[in-house]
C-alpha positions, 0 to 999 in steps of 0.5 A: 649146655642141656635146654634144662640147664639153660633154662635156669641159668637164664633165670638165675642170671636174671634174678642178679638184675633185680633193683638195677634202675631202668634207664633207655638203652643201658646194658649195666647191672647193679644199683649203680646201673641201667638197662630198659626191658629190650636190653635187660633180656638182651644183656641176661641172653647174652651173658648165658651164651644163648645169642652171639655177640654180634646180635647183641652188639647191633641191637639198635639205639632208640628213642624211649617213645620210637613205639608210638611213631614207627610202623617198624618191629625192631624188637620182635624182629630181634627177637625172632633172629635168635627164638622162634614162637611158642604157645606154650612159654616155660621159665627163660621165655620171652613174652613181648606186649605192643605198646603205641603201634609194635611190640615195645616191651619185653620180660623174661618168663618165671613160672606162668603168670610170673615175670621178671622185667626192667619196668619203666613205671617202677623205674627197675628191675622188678618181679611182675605178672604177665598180666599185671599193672600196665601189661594187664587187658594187653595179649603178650606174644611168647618166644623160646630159644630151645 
């Protein structure tokens, strides 16, 4: 698959998770589902075939507040297994924003400042903007997989 192509098939496959609940750690799609933002782009990169199964299978458990009382990047550190840091995201990007002490939120990038992520405050699946709601006064970092 070209870079172009994986690109929107990522955000194709994204826009299917649209309305599924926000529920911690859950990996299932559809209004009868839920997932939280790390497993929403976890579960969207993994159905693309852009990381392997045995990243996707040892993404950790964790408590929805793990933020706030850890030093360690579980989810940057993830991330970084599979895309390296970019200045410069485009559509199927990822942007990560810390919260209480890491990086604990994640959305997959649409057209700049669009995004598409598992918001625990709207409690699903929703559009948004990098900057927007909770994320705004908050610097997002950027990862690509191509």
């Amino acid at each position: 698959m070209t870079e172009a192509e994986g690109r929107a098939e990522v955000i194709r496959v994204a826009y299917e998770w649209l309305g599924t609940p926000f529920a911690d750690c859950g990996r299932v799609k559809g209004k009868n589902g839920g997932v939280d933002c790390a497993q929403f782009a976890f579960c969207v990169y993994r159905e693309v075939k852009l990381i392997d199964a045995a990243l996707y299978r040892e993404a950790p458990k964790y408590p929805s507040d793990w933020f706030l009382h850890r030093d360690e990047d579980k989810l940057l550190e993830i991330v970084r297994r599979f895309a390296r840091e970019t200045s410069n995201p485009k559509p199927a990007d990822l942007a990560l924003w810390k919260f209480g002490r890491t990086y604990s939120h994640v959305a997959i990038m649409l057209d700049r400042p669009n995004i598409i992520h598992a918001d625990v405050e709207a409690g699903e699946v929703i559009l948004g903007y990098e900057n927007g709601g909770r994320l705004a006064n908050r610097t997002p970092i950027f990862f690509s997989r191509w």
